[in-house]
PDB file of N, CA, C and O in Angstrom:
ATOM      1  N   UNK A   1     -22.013-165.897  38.524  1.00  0.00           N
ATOM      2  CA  UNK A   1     -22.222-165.016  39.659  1.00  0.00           C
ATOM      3  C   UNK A   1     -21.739-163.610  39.289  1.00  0.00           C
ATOM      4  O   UNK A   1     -20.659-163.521  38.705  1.00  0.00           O
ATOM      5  N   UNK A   2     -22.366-162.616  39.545  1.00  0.00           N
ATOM      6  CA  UNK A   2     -22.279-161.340  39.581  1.00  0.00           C
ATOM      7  C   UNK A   2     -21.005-160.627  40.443  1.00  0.00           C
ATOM      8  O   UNK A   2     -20.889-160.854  41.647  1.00  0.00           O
ATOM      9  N   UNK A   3     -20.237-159.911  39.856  1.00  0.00           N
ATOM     10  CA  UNK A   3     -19.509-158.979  40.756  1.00  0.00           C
ATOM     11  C   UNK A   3     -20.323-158.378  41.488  1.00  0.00           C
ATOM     12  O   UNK A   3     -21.536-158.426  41.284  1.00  0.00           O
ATOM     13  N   UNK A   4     -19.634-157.543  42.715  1.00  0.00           N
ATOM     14  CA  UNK A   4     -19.992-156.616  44.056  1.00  0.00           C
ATOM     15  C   UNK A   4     -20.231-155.383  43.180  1.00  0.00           C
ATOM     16  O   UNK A   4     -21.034-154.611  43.705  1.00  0.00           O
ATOM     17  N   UNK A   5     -19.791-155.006  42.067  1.00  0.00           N
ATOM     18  CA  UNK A   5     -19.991-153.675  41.313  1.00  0.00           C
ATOM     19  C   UNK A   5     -20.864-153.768  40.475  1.00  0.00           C
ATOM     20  O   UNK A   5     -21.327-152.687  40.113  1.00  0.00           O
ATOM     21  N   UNK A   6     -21.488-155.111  39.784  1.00  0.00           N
ATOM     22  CA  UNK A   6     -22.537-155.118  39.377  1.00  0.00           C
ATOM     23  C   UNK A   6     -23.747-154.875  40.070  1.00  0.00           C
ATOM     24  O   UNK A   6     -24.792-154.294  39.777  1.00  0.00           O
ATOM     25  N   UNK A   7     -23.282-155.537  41.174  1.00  0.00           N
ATOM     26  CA  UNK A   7     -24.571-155.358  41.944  1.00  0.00           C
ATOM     27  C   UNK A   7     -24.937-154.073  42.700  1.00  0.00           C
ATOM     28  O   UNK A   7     -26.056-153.973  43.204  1.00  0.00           O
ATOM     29  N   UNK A   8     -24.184-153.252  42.781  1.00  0.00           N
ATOM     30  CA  UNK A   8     -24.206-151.863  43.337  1.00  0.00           C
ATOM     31  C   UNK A   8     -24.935-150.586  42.222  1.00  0.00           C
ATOM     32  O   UNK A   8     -25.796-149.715  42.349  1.00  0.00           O
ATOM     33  N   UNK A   9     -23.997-151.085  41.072  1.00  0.00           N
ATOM     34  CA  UNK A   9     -24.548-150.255  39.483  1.00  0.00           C
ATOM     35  C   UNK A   9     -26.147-150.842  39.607  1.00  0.00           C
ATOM     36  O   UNK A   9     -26.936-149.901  39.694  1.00  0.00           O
ATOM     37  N   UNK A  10     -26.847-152.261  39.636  1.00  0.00           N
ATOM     38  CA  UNK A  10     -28.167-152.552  39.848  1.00  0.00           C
ATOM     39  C   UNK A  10     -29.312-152.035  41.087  1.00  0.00           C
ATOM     40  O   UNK A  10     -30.531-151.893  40.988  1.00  0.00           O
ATOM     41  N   UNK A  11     -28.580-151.863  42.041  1.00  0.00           N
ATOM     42  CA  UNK A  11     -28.855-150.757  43.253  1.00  0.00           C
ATOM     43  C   UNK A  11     -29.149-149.625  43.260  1.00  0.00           C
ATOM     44  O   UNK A  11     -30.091-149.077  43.833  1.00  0.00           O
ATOM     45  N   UNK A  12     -28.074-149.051  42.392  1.00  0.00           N
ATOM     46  CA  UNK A  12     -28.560-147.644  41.971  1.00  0.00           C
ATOM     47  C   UNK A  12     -28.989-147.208  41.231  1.00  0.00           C
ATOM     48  O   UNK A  12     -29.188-145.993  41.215  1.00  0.00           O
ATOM     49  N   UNK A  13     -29.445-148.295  39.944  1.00  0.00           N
ATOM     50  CA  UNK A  13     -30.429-148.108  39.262  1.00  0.00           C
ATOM     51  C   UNK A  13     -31.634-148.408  39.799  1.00  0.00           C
ATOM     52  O   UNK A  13     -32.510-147.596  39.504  1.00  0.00           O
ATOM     53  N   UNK A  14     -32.021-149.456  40.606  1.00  0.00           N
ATOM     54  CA  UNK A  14     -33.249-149.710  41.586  1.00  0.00           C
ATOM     55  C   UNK A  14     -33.706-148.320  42.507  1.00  0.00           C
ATOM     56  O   UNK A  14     -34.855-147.879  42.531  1.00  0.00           O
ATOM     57  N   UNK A  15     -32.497-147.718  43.283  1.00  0.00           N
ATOM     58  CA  UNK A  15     -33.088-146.397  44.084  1.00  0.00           C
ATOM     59  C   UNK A  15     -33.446-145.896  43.442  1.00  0.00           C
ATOM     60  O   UNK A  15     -34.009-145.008  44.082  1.00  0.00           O
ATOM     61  N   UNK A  16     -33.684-145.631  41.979  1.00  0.00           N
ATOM     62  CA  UNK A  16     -34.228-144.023  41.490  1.00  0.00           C
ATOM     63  C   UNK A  16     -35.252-144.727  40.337  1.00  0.00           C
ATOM     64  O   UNK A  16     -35.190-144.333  39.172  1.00  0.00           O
ATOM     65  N   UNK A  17     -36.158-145.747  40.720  1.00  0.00           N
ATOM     66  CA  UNK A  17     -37.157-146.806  40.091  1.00  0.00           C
ATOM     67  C   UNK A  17     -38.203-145.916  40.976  1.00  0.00           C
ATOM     68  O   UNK A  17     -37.943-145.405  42.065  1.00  0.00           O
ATOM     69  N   UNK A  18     -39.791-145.821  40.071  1.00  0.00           N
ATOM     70  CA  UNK A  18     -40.859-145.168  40.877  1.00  0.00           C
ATOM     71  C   UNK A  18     -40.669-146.415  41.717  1.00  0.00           C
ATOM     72  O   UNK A  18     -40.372-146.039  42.851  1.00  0.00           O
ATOM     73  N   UNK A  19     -40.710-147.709  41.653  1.00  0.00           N
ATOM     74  CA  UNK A  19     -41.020-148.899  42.786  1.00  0.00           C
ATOM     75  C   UNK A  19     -40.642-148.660  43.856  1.00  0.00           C
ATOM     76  O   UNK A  19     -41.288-148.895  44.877  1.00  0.00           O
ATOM     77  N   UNK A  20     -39.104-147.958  43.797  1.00  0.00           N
ATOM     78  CA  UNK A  20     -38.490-148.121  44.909  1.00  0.00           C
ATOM     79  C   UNK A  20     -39.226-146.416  45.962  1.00  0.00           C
ATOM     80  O   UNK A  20     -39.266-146.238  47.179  1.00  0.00           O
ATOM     81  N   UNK A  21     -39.607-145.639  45.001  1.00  0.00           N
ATOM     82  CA  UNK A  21     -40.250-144.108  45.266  1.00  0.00           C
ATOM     83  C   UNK A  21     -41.311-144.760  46.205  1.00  0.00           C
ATOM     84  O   UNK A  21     -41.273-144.617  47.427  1.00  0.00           O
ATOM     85  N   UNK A  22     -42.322-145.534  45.507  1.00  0.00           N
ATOM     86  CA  UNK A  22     -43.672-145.637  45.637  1.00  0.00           C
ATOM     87  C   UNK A  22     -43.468-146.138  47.083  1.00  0.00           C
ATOM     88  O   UNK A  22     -43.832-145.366  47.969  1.00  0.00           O
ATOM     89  N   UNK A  23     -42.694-147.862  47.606  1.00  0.00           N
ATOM     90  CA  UNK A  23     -42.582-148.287  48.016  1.00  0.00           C
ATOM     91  C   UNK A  23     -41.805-147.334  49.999  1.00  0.00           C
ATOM     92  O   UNK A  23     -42.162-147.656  51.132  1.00  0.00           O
ATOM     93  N   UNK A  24     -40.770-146.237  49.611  1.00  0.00           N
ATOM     94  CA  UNK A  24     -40.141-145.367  50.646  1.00  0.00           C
ATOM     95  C   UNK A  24     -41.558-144.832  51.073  1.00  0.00           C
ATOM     96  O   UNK A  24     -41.903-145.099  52.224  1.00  0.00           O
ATOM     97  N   UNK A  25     -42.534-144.011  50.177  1.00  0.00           N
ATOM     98  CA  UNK A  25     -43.649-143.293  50.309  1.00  0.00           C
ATOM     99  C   UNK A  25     -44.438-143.998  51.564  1.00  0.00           C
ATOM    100  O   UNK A  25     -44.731-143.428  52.615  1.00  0.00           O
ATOM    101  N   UNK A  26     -44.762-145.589  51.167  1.00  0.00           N
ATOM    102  CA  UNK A  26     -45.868-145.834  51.949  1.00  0.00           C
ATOM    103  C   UNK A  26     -45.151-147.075  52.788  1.00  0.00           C
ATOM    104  O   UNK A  26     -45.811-148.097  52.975  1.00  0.00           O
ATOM    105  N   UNK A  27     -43.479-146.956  53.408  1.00  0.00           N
ATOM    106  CA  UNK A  27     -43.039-147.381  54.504  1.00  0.00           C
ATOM    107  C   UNK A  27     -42.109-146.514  54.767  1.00  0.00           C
ATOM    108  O   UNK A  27     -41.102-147.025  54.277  1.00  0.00           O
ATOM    109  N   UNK A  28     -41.727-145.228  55.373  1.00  0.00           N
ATOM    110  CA  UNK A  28     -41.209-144.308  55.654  1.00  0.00           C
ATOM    111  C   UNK A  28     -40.356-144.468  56.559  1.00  0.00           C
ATOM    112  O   UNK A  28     -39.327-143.794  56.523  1.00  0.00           O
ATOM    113  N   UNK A  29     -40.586-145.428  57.623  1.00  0.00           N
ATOM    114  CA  UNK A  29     -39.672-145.849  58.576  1.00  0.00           C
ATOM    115  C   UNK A  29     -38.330-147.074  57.541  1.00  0.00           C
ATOM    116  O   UNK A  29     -37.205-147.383  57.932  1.00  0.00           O
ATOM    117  N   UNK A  30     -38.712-147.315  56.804  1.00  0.00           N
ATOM    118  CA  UNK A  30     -37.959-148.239  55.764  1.00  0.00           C
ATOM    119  C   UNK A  30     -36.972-147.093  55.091  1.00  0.00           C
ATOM    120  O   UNK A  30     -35.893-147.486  54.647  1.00  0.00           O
ATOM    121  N   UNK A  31     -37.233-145.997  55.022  1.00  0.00           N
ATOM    122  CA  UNK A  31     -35.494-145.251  54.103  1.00  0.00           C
ATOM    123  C   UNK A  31     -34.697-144.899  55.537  1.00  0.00           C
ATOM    124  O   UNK A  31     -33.478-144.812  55.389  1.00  0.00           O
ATOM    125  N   UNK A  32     -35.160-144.697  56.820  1.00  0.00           N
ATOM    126  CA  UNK A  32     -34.451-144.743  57.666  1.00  0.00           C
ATOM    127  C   UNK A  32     -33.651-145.664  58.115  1.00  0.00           C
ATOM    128  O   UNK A  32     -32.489-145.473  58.474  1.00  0.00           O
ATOM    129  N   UNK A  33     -34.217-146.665  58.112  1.00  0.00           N
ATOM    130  CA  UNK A  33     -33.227-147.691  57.810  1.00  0.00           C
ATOM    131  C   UNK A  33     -32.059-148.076  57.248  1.00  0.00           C
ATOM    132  O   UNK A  33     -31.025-148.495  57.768  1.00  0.00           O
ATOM    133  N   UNK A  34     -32.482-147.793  55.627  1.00  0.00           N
ATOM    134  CA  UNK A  34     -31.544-147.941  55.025  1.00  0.00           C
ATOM    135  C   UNK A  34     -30.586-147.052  55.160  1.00  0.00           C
ATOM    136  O   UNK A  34     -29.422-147.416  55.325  1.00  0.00           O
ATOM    137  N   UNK A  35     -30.862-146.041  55.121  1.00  0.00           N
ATOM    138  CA  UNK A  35     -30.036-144.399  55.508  1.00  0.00           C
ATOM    139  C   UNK A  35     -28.821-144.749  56.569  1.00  0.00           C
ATOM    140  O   UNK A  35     -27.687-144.270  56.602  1.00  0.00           O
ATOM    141  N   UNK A  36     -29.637-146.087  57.726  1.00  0.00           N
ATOM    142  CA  UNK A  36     -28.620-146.050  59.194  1.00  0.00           C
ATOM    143  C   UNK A  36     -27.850-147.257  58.439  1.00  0.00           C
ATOM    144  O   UNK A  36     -26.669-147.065  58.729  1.00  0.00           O
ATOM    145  N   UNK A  37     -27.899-147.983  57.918  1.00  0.00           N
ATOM    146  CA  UNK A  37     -27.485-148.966  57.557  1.00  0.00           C
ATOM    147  C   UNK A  37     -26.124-148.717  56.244  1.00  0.00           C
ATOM    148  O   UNK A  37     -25.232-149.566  56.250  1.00  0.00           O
ATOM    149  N   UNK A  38     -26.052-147.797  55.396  1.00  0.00           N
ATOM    150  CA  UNK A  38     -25.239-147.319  54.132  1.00  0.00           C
ATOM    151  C   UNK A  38     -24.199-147.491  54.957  1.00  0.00           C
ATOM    152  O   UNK A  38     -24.258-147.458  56.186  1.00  0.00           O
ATOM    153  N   UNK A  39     -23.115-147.700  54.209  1.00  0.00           N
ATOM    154  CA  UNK A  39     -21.700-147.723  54.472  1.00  0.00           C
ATOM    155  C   UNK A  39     -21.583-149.337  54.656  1.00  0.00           C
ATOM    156  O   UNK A  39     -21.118-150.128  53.834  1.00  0.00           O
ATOM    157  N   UNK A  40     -22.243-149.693  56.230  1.00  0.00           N
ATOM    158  CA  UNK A  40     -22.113-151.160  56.732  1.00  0.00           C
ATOM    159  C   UNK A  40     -21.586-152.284  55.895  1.00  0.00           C
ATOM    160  O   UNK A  40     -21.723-152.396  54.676  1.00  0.00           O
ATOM    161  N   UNK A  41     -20.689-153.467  57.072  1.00  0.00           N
ATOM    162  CA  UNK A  41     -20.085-154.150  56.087  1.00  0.00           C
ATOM    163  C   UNK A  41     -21.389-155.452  56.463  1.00  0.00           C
ATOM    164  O   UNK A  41     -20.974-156.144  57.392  1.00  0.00           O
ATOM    165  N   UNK A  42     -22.295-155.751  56.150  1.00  0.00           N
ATOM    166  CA  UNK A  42     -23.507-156.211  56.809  1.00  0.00           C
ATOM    167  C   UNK A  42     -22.915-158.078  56.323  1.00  0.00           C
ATOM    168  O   UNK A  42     -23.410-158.957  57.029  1.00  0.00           O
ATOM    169  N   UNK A  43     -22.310-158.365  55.628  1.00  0.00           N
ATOM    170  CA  UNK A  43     -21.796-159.817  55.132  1.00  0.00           C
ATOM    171  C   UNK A  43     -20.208-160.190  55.245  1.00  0.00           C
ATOM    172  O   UNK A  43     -19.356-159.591  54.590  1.00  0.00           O
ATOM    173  N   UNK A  44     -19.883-161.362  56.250  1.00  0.00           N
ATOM    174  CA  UNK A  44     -18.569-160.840  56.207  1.00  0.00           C
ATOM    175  C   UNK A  44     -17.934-161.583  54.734  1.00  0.00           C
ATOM    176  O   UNK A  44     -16.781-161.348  54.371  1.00  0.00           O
TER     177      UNK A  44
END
């Protein structure tokens, strides 16, 4: 199993992927989301 910091370093290599570009582009209401969601402890 992966550390919480691995998986964050894999995150932020994923945000700056054209996939993840292409994908914000053509669901726009989807980076708002995420945007309201950053910080959150969403798992206890």
């Amino acid at each position: 199993m992966e550390t919480e910091d691995q998986y964050r370093k894999k995150a932020k290599v994923y945000r700056t992927s054209p996939e993840y570009g292409k994908m914000i582009s053509l669901y726009p209401i989807l980076e708002t989301s995420i945007k309201d969601c950053k910080g959150e402890n969403l798992v206890a």
